[in-house]
C-alpha positions as CSV (number, residue, x, y, z in Angstrom):
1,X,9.0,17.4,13.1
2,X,9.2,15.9,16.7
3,X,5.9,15.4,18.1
4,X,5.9,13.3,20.8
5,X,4.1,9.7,20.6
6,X,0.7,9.5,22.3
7,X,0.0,7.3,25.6
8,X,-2.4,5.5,23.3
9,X,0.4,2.8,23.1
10,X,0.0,2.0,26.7
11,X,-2.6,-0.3,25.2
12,X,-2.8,-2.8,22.4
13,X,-4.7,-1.4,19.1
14,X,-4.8,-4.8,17.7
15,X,-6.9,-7.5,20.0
16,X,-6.3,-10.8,20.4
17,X,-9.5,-11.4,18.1
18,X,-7.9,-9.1,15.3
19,X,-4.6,-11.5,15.6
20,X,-5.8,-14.8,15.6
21,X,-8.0,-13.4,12.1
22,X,-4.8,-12.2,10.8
23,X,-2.6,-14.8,11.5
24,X,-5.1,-17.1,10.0
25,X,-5.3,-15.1,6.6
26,X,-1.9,-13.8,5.8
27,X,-0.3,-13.9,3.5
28,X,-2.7,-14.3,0.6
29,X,-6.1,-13.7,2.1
30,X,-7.5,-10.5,1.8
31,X,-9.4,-10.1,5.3
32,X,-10.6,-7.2,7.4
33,X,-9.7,-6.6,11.2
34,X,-10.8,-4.3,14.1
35,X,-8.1,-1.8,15.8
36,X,-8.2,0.6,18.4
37,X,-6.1,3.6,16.5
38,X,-8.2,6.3,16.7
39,X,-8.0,9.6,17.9
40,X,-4.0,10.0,17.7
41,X,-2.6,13.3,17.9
42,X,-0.2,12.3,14.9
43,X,-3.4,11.7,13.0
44,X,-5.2,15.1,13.0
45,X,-5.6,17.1,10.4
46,X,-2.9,19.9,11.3
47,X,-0.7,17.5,12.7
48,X,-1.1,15.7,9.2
49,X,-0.2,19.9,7.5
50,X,2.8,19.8,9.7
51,X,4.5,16.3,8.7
52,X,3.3,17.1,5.0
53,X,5.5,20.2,5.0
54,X,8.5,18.4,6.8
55,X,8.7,15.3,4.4
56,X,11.0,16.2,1.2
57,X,9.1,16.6,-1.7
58,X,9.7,13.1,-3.4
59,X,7.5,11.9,-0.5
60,X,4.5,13.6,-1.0
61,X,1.8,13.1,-3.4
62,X,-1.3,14.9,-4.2
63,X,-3.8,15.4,-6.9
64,X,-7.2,15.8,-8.0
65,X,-9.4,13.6,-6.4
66,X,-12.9,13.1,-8.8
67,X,-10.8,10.8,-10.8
68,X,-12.4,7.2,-12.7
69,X,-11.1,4.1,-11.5
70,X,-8.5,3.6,-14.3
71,X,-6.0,6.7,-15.1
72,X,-3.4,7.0,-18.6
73,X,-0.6,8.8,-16.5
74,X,-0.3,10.3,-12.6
75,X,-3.6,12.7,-12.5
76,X,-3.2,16.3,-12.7
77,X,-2.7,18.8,-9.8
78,X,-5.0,21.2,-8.3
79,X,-3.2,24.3,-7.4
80,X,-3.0,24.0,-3.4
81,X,-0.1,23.1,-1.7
82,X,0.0,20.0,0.6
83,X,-0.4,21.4,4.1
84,X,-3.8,23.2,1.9
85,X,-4.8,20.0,0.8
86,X,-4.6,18.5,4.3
87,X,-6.6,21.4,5.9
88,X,-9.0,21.8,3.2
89,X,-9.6,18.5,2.5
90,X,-13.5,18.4,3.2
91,X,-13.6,20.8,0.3
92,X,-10.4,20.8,-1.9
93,X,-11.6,17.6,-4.1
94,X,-8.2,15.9,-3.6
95,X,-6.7,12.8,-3.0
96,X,-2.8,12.9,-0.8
97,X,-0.7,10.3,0.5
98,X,2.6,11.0,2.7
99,X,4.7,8.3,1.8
100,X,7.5,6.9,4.3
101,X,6.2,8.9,7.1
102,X,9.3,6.7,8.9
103,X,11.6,9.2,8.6
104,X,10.2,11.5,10.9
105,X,10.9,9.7,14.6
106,X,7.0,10.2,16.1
107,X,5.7,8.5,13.1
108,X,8.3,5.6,13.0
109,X,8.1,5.0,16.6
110,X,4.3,4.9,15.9
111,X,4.7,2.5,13.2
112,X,7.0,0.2,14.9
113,X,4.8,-0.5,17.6
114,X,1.8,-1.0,15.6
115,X,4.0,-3.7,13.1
116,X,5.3,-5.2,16.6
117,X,1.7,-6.2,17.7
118,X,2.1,-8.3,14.6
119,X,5.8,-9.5,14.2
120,X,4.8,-12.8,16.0
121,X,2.2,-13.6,12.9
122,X,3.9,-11.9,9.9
123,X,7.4,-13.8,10.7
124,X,5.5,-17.2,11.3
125,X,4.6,-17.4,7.7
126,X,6.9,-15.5,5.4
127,X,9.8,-15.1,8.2
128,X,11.7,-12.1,8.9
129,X,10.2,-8.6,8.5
130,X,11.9,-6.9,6.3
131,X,11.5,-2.7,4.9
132,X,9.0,-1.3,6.9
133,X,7.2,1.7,5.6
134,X,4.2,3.7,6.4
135,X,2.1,5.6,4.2
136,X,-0.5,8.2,4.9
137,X,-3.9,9.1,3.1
138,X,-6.1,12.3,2.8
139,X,-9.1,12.2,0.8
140,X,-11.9,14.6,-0.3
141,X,-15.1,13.0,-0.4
142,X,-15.9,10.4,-3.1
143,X,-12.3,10.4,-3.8
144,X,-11.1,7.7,-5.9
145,X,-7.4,6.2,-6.0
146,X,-7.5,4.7,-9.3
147,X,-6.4,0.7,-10.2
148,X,-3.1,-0.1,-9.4
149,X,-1.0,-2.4,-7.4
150,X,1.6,-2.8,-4.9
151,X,5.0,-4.3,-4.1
152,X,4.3,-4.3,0.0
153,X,2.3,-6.4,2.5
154,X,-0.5,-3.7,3.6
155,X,-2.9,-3.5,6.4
156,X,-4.9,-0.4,5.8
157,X,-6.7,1.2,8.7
158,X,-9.1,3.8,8.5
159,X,-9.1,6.4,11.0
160,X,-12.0,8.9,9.5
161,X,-14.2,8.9,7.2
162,X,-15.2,5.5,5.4
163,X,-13.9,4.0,2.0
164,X,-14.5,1.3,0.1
165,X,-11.4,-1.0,-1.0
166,X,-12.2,-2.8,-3.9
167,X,-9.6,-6.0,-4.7
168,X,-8.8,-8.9,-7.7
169,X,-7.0,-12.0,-7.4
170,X,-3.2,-11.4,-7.1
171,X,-0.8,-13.0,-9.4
172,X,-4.0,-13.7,-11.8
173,X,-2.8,-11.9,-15.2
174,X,-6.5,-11.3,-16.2
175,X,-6.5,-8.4,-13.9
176,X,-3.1,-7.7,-14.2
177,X,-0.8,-9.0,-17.0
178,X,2.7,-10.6,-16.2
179,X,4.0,-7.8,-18.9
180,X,2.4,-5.4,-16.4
181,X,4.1,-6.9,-13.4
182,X,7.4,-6.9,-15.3
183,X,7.6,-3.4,-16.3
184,X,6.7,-2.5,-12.9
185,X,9.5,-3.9,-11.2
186,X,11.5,-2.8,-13.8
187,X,10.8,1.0,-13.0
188,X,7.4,1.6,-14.7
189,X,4.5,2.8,-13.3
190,X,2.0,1.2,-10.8
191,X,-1.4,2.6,-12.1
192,X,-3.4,-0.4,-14.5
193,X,-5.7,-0.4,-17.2
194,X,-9.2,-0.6,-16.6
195,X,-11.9,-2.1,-18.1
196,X,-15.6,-2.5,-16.1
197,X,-15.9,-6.3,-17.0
198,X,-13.1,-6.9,-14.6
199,X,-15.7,-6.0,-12.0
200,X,-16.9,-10.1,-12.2
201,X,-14.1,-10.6,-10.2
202,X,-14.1,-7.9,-7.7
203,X,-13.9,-8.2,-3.5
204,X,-15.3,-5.1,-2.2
205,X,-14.0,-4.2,1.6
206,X,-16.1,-1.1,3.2
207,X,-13.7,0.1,6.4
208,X,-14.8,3.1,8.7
209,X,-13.4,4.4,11.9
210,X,-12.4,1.4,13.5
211,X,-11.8,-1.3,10.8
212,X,-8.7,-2.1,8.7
213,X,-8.0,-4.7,5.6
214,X,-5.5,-6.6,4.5
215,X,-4.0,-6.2,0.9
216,X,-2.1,-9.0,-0.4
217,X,1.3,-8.6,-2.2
218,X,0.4,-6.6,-5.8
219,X,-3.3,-7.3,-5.1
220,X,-4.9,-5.0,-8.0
221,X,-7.6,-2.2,-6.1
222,X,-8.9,0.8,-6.2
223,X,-10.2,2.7,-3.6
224,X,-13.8,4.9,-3.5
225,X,-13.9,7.2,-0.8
226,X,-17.0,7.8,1.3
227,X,-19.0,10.9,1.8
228,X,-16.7,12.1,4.4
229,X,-13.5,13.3,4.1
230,X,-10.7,10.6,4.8
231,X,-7.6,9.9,6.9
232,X,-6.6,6.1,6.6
233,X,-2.9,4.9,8.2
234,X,-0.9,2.3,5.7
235,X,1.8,0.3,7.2
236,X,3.7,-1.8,5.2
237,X,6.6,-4.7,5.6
238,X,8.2,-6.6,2.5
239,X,9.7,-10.2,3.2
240,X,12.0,-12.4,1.7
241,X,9.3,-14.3,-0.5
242,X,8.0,-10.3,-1.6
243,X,11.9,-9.5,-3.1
244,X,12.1,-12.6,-4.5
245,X,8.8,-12.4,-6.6
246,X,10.2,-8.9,-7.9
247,X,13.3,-9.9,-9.1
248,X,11.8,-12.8,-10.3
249,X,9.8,-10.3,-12.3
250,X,12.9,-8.3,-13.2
251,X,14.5,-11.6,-15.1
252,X,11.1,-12.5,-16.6
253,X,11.1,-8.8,-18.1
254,X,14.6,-9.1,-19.6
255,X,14.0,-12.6,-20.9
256,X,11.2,-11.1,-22.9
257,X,13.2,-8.7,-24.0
258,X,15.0,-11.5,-25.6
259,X,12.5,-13.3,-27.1
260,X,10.9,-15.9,-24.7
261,X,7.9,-16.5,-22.8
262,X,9.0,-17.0,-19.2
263,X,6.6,-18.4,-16.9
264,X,5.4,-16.7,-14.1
265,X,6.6,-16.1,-11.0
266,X,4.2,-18.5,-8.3
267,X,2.6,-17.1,-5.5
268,X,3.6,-17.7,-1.7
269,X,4.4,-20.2,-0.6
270,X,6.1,-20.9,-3.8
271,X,10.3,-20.4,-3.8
272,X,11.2,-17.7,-7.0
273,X,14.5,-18.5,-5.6
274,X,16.7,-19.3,-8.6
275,X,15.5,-16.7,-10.8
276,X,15.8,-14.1,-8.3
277,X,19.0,-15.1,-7.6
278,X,19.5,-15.0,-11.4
279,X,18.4,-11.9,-11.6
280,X,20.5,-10.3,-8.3
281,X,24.0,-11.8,-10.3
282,X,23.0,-10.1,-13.3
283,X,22.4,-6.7,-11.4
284,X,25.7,-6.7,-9.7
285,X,27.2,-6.9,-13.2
286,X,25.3,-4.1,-14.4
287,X,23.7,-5.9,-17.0
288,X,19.9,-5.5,-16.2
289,X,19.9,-1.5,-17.7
């Protein structure tokens, strides 16, 4: 797919405003900021079909969307195909992300220049940019994306439709257990259990047309969608602090494979240095399987 980037670049869709707020929050805070991405041809629904069907299959995802907040498993399907779900999303009751949208030039360009707006601040605090991605989202109305967490920085903007983000404390193992975290970054799933009394803890973010927010690095949320149905634009960065916290994890889960109870790894601007680099040796000997 080689649609050609839109003129909306020839101005800024963060302001100055949106900066200094982010600059002031990251990397920890979660915050919400205002953009100007809306209207983009790459974002419209058929548009949307069209990259759906280009992207190989390992980067598409799509399910039922009248899910509860916490999920055993990946939910089931529904029958459509994706470029369906895209079209018929105000009625197909579904919930799709297109994941790395990168690899098709348009949509890298795209999310380059949006990440560029905010090189200056992201590299300021946890240096170089490192890995980034972009992630799509199509969502029936009252669509929920069940509790989980995630290895990436995040800005989430929200291009139609409204949603409600809901977040809890990263790095605090009441809402997510280091044993969680471990088996995470050593190749299990993402999706967490749920129980309403984590609730006491919740930060709820509502974002329409407009508005974005920040997700800190494996912030546990869930997302409600609105009445409407939902296009929301994910772009995503890692940085030497977020690979060091992983393979921090990645020791932590073999040492309790072992028998010990390794602490936990600390939060930025904490160094997991040495037991990342621990971890890195052990992996170029093979020994981490």
């Amino acid at each position: 797919m080689n649609a050609p980037v839109s003129d909306i670049r020839a101005a800024n869709v963060f302001d100055a405003k949106a900066l200094a707020t982010f600059g002031a929050n990251y990397p920890e805070t979660p915050h919400t900021l205002h953009h100007a991405l809306d209207c983009h041809p790459l974002l419209e629904l058929d548009a949307l079909a069209q990259l759906g069907d280009a992207l190989p299959a390992s980067s598409v995802e799509f399910n039922r969307g009248d899910l509860p907040i916490g999920v055993d498993g990946k939910p089931g399907a529904t029958g459509l195909t994706i470029a369906e779900t895209i079209r018929k999303v105000a009625e197909a009751n579904s919930w799709a992300v297109l994941k790395n949208i990168e690899q098709v030039p348009a949509y890298k360009a795209l999310l380059m220049d949006l990440l560029g707006e905010i090189r200056a601040e992201i590299e300021a605090k946890t240096g170089a940019m490192l890995t980034p991605q972009g992630f799509i989202f199509i969502s029936s109305p009252n669509a929920v994306t069940p509790y989980h967490f995630d290895p990436e920085h995040n800005i989430l903007l929200q291009i139609r439709g409204s949603k409600t983000m809901t977040q809890f404390p990263a790095g605090d193992p009441c809402y997510a257990a280091d044993e969680v975290h471990e088996s995470y970054h050593s190749g299990g799933p993402r999706e967490l259990t749920w129980d309403d009394a984590l609730m006491e803890g919740a930060n709820a973010f509502r974002i329409g047309p407009g508005e974005a927010v920040f997700v800190p690095v494996m912030a546990p949320h869930f997302v409600r969608n609105g009445p409407e149905s939902s296009i929301s634009l994910s772009i995503t960065w890692r940085s030497t602090w977020s690979y060091a916290e992983s393979d921090a994890r990645g020791l932590n889960h073999l040492l309790r494979q072992r028998g010990f109870a390794p602490a936990a790894p600390g939060r930025w601007p904490s160094s997991n240095a040495p037991k990342a680099f621990a971890f890195r040796a052990l992996r170029k000997l093979g020994l981490t399987g």
